[in-house]
ZADREN-456523 format. One line per field, with one value per residue: x, y, z of N, C-alpha, C in turn. Coordinates in pm, whole numbers, plus 50000, padded with zeros to 5 digits. Layout:
BEGIN
n.u <- (X | ...) $
n.v <- (Y | ...) $
n.w <- (Z | ...) $
ca.u <- (X | ...) $
ca.v <- (Y | ...) $
ca.w <- (Z | ...) $
c.u <- (X | ...) $
c.v <- (Y | ...) $
c.w <- (Z | ...) $
END
This chain:
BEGIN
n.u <- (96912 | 96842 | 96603 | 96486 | 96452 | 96317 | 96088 | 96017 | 96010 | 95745 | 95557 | 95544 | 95434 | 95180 | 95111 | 95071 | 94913 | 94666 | 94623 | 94588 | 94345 | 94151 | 94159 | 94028 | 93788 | 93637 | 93649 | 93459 | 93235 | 93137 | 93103 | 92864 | 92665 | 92665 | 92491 | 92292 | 92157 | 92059 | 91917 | 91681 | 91632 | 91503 | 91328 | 91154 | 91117 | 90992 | 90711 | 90670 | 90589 | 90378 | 90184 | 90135 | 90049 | 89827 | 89673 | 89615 | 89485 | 89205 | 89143 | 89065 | 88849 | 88695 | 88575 | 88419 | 88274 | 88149 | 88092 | 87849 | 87678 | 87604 | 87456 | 87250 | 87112 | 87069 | 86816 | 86734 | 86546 | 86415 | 86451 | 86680 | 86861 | 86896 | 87042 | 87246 | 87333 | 87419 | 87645 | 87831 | 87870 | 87963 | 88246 | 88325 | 88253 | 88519 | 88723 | 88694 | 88774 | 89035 | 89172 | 89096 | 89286 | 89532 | 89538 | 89555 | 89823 | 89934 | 89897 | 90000 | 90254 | 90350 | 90230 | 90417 | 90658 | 90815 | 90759 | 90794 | 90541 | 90517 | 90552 | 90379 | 90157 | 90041 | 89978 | 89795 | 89600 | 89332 | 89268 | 89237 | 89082 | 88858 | 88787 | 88689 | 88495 | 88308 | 88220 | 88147 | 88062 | 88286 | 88462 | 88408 | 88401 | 88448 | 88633 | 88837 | 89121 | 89227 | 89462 | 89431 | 89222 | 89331 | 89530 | 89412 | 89200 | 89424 | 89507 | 89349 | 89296 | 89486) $
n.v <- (51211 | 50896 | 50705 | 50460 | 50557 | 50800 | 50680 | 50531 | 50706 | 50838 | 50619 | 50622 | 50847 | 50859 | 50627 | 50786 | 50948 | 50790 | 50698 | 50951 | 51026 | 50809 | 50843 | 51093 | 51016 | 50851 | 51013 | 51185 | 51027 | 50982 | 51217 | 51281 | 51100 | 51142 | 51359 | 51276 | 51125 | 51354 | 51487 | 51313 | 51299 | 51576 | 51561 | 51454 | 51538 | 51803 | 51662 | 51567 | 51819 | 51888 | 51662 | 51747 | 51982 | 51935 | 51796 | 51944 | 52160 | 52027 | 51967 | 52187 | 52220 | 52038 | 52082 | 52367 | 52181 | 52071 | 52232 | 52373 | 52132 | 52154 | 52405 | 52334 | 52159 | 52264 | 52472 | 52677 | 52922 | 52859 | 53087 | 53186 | 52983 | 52942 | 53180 | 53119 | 52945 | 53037 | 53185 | 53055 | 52852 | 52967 | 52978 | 52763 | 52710 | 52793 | 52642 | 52401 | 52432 | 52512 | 52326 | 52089 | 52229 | 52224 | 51940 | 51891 | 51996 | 51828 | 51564 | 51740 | 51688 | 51405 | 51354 | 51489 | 51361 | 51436 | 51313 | 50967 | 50775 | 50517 | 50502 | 50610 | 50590 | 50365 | 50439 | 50709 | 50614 | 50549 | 50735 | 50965 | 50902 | 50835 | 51159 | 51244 | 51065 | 51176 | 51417 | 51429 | 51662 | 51847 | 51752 | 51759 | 51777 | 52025 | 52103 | 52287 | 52104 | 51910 | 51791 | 51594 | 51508 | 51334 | 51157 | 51035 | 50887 | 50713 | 50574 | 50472 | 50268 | 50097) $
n.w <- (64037 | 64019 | 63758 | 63897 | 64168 | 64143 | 64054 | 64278 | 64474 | 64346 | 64372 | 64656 | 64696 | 64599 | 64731 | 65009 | 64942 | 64841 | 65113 | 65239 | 65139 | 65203 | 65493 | 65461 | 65378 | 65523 | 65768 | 65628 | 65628 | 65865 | 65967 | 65765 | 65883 | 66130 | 66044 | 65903 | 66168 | 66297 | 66136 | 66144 | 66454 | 66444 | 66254 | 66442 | 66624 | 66501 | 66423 | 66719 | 66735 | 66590 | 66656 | 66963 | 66886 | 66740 | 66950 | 67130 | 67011 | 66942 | 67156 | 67264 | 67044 | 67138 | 67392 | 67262 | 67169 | 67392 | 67520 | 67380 | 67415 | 67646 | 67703 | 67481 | 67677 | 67847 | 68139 | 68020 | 67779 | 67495 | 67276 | 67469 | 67473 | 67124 | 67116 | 67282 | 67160 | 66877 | 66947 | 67078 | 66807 | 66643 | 66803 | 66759 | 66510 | 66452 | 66628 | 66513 | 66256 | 66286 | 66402 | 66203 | 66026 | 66159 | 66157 | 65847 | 65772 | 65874 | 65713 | 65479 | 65515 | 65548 | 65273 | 65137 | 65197 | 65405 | 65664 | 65729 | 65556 | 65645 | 65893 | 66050 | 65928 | 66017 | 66292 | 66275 | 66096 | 66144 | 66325 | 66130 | 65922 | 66096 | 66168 | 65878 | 65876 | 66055 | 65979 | 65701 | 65579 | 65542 | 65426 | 65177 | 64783 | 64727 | 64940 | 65148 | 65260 | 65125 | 65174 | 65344 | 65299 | 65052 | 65201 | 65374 | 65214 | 65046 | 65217 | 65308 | 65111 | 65133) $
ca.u <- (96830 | 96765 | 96477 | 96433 | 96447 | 96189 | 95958 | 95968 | 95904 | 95594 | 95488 | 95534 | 95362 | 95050 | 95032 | 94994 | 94769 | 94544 | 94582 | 94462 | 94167 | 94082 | 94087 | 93909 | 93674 | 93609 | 93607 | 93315 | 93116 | 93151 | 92961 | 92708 | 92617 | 92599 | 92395 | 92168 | 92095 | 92057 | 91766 | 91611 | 91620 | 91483 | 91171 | 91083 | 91060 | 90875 | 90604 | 90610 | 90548 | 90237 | 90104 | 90137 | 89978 | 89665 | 89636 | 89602 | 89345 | 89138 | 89128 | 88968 | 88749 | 88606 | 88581 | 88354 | 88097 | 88078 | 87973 | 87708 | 87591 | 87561 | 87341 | 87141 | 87039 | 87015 | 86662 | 86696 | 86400 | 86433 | 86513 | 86800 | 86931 | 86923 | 87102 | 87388 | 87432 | 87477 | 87745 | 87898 | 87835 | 88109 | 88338 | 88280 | 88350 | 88664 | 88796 | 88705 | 88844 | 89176 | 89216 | 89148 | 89406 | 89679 | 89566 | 89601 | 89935 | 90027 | 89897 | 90052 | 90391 | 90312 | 90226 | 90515 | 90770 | 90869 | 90738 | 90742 | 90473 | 90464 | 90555 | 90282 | 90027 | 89944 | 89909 | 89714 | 89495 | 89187 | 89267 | 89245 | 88939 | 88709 | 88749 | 88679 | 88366 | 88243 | 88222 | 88172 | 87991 | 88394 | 88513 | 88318 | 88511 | 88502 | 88693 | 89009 | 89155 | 89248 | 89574 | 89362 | 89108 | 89406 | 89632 | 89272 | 89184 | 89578 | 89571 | 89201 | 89305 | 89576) $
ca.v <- (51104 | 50792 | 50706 | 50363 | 50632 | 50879 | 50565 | 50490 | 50864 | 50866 | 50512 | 50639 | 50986 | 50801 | 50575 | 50891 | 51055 | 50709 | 50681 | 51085 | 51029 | 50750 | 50901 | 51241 | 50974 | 50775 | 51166 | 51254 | 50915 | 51013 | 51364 | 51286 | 50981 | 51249 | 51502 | 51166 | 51094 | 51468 | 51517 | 51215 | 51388 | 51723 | 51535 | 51369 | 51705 | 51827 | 51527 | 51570 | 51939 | 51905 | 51625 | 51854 | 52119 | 51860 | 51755 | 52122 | 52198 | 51860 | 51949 | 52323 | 52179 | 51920 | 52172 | 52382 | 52081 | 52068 | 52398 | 52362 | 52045 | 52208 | 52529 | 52256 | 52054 | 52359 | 52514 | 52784 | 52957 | 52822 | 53170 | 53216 | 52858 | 52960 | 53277 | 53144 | 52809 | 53067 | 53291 | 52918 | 52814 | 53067 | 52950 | 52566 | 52650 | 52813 | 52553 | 52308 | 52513 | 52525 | 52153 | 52040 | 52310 | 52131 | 51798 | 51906 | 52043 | 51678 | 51494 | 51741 | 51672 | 51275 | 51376 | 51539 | 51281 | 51521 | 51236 | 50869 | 50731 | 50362 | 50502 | 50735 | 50534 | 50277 | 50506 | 50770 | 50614 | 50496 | 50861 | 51068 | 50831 | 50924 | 51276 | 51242 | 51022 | 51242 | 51580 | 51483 | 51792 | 51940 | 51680 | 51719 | 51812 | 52182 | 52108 | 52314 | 51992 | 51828 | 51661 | 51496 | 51379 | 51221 | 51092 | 50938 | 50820 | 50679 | 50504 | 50358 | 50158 | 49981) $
ca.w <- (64087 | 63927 | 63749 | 64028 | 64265 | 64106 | 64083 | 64451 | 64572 | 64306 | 64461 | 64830 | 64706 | 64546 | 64906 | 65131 | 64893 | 64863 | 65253 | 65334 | 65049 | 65261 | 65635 | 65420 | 65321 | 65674 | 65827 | 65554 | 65618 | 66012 | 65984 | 65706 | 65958 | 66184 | 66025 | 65909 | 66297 | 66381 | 66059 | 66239 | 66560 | 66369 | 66197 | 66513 | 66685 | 66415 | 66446 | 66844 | 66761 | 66552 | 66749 | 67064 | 66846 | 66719 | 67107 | 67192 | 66880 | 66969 | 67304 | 67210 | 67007 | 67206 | 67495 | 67209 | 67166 | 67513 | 67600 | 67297 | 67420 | 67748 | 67642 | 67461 | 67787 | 67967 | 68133 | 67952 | 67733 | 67349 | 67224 | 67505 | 67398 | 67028 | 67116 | 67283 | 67064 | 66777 | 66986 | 67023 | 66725 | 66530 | 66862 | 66771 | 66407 | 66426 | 66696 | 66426 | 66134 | 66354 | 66469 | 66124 | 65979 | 66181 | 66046 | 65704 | 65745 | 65939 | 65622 | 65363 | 65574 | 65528 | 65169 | 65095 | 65264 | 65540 | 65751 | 65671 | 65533 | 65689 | 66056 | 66106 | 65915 | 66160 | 66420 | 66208 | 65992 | 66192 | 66368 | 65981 | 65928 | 66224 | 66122 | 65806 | 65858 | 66155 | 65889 | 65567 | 65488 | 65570 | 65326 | 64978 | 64674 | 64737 | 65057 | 65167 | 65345 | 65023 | 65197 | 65463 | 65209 | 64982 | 65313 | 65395 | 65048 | 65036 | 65366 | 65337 | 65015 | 65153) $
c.u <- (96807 | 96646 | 96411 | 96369 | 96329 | 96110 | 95890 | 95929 | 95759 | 95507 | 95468 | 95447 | 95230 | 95018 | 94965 | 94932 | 94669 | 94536 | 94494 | 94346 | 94073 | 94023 | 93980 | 93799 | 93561 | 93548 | 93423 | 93247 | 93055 | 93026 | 92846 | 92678 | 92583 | 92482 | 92301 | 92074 | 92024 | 91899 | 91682 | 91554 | 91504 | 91355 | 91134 | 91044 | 90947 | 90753 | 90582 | 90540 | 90390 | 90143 | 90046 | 90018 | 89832 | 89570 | 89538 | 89471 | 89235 | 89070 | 88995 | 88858 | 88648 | 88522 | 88421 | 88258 | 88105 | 88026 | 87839 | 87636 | 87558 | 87429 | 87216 | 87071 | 87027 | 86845 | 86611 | 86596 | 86422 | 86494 | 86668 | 86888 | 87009 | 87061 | 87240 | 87448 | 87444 | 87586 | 87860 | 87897 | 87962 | 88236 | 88377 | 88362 | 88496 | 88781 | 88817 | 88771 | 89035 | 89278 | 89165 | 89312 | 89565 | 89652 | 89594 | 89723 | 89996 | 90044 | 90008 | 90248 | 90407 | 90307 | 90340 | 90669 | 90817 | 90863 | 90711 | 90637 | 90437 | 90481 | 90437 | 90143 | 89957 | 89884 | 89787 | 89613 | 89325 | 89157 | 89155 | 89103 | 88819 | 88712 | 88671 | 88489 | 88277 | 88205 | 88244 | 88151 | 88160 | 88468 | 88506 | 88456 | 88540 | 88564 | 88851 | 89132 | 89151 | 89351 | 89520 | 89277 | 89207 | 89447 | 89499 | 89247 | 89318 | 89568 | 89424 | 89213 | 89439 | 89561) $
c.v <- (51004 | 50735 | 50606 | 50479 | 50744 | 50802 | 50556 | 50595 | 50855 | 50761 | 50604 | 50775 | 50958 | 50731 | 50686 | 50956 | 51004 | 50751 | 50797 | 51052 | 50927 | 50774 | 51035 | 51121 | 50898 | 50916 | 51208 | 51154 | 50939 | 51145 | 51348 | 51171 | 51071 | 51357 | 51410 | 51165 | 51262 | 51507 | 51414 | 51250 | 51497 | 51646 | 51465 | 51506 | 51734 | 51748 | 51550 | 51664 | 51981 | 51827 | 51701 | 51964 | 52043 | 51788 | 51893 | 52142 | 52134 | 51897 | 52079 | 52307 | 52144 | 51970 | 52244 | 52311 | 52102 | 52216 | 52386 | 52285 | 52076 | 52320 | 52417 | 52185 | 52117 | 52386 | 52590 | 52836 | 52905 | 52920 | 53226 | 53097 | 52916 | 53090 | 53254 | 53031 | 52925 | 53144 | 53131 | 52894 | 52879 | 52985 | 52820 | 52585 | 52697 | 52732 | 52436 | 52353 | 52440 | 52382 | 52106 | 52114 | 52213 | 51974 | 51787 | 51904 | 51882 | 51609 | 51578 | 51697 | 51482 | 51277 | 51388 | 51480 | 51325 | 51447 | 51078 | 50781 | 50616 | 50444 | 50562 | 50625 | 50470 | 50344 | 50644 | 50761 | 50578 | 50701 | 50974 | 50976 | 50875 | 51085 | 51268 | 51148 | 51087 | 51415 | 51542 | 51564 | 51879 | 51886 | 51644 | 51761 | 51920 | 52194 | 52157 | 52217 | 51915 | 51684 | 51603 | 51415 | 51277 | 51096 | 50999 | 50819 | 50671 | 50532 | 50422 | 50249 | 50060 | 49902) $
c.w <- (63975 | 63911 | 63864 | 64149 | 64321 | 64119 | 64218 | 64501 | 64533 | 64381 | 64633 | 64802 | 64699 | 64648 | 64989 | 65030 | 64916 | 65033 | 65340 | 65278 | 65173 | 65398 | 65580 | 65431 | 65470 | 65748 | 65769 | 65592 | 65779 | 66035 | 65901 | 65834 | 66093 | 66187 | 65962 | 66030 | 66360 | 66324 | 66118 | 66399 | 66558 | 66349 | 66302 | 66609 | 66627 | 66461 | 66575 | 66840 | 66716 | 66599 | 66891 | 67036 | 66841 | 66860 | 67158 | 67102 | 66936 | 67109 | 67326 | 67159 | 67060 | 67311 | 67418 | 67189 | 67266 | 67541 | 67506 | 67359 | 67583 | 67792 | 67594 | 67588 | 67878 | 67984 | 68067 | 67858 | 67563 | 67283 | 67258 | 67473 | 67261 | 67030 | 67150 | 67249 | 66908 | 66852 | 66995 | 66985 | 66661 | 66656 | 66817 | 66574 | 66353 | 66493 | 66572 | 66307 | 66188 | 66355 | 66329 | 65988 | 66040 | 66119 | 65917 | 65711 | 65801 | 65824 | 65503 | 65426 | 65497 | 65411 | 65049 | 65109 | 65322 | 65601 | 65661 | 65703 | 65647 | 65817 | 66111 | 66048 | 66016 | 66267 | 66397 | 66138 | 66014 | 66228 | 66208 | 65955 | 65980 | 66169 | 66026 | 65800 | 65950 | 66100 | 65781 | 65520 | 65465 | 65475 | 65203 | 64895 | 64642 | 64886 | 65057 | 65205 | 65203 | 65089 | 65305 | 65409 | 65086 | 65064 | 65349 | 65314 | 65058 | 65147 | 65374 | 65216 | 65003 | 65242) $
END
């Protein structure tokens, strides 16, 4: 073979190598763009799932004041009142324990960039607010709910 000859195979060898690199490369841009839209998919689940869950909590809760504030405006005798706003009373604060437990975990998600920031704010931040001003005693500086009092903090100074 002559060297012209050797040249032109290496040329025509170095085309179809560039040309597979390039369909490999089109192929790879194809599935990550895929598995982009799919984690998008995935954290929006997520987000329906803990809203769903803080609906559900919220709802328990709320349910809990009402029966209290029911016992309270009842006829009942002062001592049978007292008796069964403390048997509600432990019900009321574990509903509330509960339903702010999932808000924490929403904020440390938000916190953590599991969820983005700007999308959720708007629709969260008056929300994470009212809690927060409706229980400060739940919100001091020995409070378990740290990532609700930052995501708060965070979102009230912008």
């Amino acid at each position: 073979m002559t060297p012209i000859i050797c040249n032109i195979i290496m040329a025509i060898s170095s085309l179809l190598s560039m040309v597979v690199a390039i369909c490999a490369l089109k192929i790879a841009k194809g599935q990550l763009n895929k598995i982009i839209e799919n984690q998008k998919i995935e954290a929006l689940k997520i987000v329906l799932e803990i809203e769903a869950e803080m609906n559900h909590r919220k709802t328990e809760f709320d349910e809990a004041s009402r029966k209290i504030l029911e016992v309270s405006k009842s006829q009942d005798s002062n001592s049978e009142k007292k008796r069964k706003i403390d048997v509600l009373g432990t019900h009321f604060n574990t509903t509330k324990e509960n339903y702010f437990n999932i808000v924490d975990r929403f904020c440390y998600c938000v916190e953590k960039k599991y969820l983005d920031d700007l999308s959720w704010r708007a629709e969260y931040r008056n929300y994470i607010k009212q809690i927060v001003d409706a229980y400060p005693e739940d919100f001091n500086s020995a409070s378990s709910y740290r990532h609700i009092k930052k995501i708060n903090d965070e979102w009230q100074s912008q």
